[in-house]
Every structure is written in structure tokens, then in C-alpha cells.
C-alpha positions as CSV (number, residue, x, y, z in Angstrom):
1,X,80.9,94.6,104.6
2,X,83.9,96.7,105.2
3,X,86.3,95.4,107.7
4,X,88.1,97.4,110.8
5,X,91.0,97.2,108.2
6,X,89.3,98.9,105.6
7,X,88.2,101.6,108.4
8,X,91.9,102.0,109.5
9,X,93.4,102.3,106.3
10,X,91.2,105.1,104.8
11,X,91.7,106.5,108.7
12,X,95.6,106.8,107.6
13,X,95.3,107.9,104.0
14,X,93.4,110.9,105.7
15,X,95.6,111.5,108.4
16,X,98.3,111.3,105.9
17,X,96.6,113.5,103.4
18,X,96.0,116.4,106.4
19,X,99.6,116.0,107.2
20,X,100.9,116.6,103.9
21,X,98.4,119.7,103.4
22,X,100.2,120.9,106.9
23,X,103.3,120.6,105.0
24,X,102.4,122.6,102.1
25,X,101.2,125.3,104.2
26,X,103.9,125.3,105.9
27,X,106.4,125.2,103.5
28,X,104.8,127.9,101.4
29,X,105.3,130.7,104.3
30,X,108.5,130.0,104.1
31,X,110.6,133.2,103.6
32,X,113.5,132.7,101.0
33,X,115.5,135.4,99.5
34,X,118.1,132.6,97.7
35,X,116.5,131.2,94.2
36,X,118.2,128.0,94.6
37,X,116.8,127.5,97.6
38,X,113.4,128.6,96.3
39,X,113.2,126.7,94.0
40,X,114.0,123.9,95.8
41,X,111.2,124.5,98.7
42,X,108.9,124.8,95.6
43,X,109.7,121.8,94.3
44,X,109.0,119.9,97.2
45,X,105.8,121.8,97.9
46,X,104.3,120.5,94.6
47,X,105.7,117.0,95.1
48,X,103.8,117.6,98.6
49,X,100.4,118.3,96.6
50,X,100.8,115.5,93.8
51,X,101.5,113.0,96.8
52,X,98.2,114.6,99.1
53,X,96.1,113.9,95.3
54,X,97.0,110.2,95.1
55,X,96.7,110.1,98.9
56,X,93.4,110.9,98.3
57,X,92.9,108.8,95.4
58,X,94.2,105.9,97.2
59,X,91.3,106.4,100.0
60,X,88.6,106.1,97.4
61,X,89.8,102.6,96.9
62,X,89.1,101.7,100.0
63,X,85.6,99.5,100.1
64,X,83.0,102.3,102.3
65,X,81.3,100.7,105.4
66,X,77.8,99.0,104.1
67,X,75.1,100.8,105.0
């Protein structure tokens, strides 16, 4: 049986993984003329999406309520 740990842990993985989706968004409207700077924001963008992926890998270790 999964506990209320289990519940509030896979709760914050997704809350984290939304958040970090947000991010991306955000960071990919972002209007930047300067290539250094670009490249930068891009950089962190897919650092962004690789961390959101094991996020959400993470989650699926958590133990699902029994049914």
C-alpha cells in the first residue's frame, strides 16, 4: 500500500516537472539579438528539458496507490 509519502513525493516531482515546463516556455520567448547570450538561454532551456525527463522518470519510481 502506498503511503501519504509516496502520494506527496510523486505530488512534488509533478509540481516540479510543471514548473520546469513553465520555464522552458518561458525562456524560449525570450527575445535575444546577442549570440552569446543565446546560446546561453539555449543552453539552459535544454538543461531545463533533460531535468523535467528525469523529473518524470523519477515519479515512476514512486510505488502507485493500491487499488
Amino acid at each position: 500500500m502506498s503511503s501519504d509519502n509516496d502520494i506527496q513525493v510523486r505530488e512534488a516531482l509533478l509540481a516540479l516537472h510543471r514548473q520546469l515546463q513553465e520555464n522552458v516556455a518561458q525562456l524560449g520567448s525570450i527575445d535575444c539579438e546577442d549570440s552569446g547570450a543565446r546560446a546561453m538561454i539555449d543552453a539552459i532551456n535544454a538543461l531545463n528539458e533533460l531535468a523535467a525527463t528525469l523529473v518524470v522518470e523519477a515519479s515512476l519510481l514512486v510505488p502507485l496507490p493500491a487499488l
